[in-house]
Legacy VTK file of the C-alpha trace (Angstrom):
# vtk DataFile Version 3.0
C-alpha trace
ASCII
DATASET POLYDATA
POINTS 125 float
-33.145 -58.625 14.985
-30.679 -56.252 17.272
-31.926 -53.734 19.758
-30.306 -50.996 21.245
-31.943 -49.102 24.090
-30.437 -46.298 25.664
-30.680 -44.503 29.134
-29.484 -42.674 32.301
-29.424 -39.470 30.311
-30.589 -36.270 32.246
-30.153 -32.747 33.144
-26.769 -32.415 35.301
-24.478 -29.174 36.905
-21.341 -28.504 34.881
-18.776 -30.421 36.802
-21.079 -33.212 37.716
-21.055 -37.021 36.472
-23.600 -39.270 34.630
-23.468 -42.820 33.400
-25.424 -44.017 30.212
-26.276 -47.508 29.943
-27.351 -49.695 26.392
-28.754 -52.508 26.653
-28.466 -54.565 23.674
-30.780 -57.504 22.973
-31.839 -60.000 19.921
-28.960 -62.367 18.615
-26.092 -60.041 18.979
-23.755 -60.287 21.718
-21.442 -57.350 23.086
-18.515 -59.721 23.659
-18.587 -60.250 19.782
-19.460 -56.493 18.639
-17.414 -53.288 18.266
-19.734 -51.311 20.596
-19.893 -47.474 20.626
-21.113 -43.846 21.427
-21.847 -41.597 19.560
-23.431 -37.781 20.028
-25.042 -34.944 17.837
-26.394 -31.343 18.507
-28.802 -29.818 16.200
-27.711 -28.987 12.950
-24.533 -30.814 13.365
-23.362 -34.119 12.168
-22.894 -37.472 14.416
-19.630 -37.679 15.971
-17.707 -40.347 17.476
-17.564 -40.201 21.023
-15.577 -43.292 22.072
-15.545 -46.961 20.454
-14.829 -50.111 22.184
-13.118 -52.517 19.645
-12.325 -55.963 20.595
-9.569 -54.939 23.585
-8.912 -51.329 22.455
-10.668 -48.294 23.122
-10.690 -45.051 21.498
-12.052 -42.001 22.734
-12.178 -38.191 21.580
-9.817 -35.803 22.659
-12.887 -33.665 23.965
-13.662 -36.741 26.162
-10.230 -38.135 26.962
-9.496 -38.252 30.913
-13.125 -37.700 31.771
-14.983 -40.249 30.065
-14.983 -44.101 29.638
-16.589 -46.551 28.011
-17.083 -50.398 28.943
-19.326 -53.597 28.649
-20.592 -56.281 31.102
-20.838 -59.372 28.699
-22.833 -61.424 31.059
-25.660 -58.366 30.589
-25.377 -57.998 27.405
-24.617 -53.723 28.389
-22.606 -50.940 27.481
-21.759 -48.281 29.613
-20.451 -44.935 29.210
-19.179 -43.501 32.283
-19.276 -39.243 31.908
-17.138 -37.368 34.874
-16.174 -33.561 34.874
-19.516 -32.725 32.489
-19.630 -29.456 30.764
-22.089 -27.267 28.641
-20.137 -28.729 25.478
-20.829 -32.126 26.377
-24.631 -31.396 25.937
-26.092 -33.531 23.115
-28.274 -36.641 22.317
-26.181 -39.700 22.791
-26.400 -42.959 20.585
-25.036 -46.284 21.509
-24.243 -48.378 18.246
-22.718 -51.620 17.797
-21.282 -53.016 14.340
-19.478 -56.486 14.146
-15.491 -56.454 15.056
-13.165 -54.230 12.915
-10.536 -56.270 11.473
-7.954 -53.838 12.127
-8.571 -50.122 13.544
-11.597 -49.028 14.257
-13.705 -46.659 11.894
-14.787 -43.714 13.500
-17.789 -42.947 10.709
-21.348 -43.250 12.200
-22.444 -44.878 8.964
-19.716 -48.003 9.447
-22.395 -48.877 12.769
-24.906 -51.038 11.554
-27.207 -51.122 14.769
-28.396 -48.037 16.664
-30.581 -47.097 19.714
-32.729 -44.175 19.843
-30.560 -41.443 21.681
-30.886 -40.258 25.312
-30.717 -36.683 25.571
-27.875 -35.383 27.702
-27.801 -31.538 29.289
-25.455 -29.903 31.191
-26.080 -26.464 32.618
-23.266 -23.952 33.416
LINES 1 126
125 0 1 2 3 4 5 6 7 8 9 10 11 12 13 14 15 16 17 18 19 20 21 22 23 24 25 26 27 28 29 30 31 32 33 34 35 36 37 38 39 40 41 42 43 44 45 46 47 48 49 50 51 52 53 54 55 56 57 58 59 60 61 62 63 64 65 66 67 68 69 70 71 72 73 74 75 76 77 78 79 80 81 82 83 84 85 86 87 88 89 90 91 92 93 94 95 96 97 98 99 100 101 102 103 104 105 106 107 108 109 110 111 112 113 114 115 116 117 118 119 120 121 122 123 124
């Protein structure tokens, strides 16, 4: 069985920085697992933050510049790093990990197969 546990979300100042940390436990290792973050708002769908896949990354062009995703393999974490924050970045946040793409990366939430439970993120203006 995998586990995905989120935190280090939090209220934050527009312009300020947070980091969100998974840690991922059972038989899965990060080193062997696209790993990723996702976000939703009410009454919107999931979306793709960034995705860590094998040695490429891929991030949204809301994010790009101001956020970044990595993993420390001898933890077993994932980390996403969140500079520059604004109201639009307010959302829950879900860490999900899925075994290696072959080639590019799918961006759909429903090609993740394990999930944690969301830390909420806010951001005031």
């Amino acid at each position: 069985q995998v586990q995905l546990e989120e935190s280090g979300g939090a209220l934050v100042q527009a312009g300020g920085s947070l980091r969100l940390s998974c840690a991922v436990s059972g038989r899965t290792r990060v080193a062997n697992y696209a790993v990723a973050w996702f976000r939703q708002t009410p009454g919107k769908e999931r979306e793709y933050v960034t995705i860590h896949n094998r040695n490429e990354r891929y991030y949204t062009d809301s994010v790009k510049g101001r956020f970044t995703i990595s993993r420390d393999v001898v933890k077993n974490m994932v980390y996403l790093q969140m500079n520059s924050l604004t109201p639009e970045d307010t959302a829950v946040y879900y860490c999900a990990a899925t075994p290696f793409f072959s080639g590019i990366a799918d961006l759909r939430a429903t090609s993740y197969r394990y999930w944690g439970q969301g830390t909420q993120v806010t951001v005031s203006s």
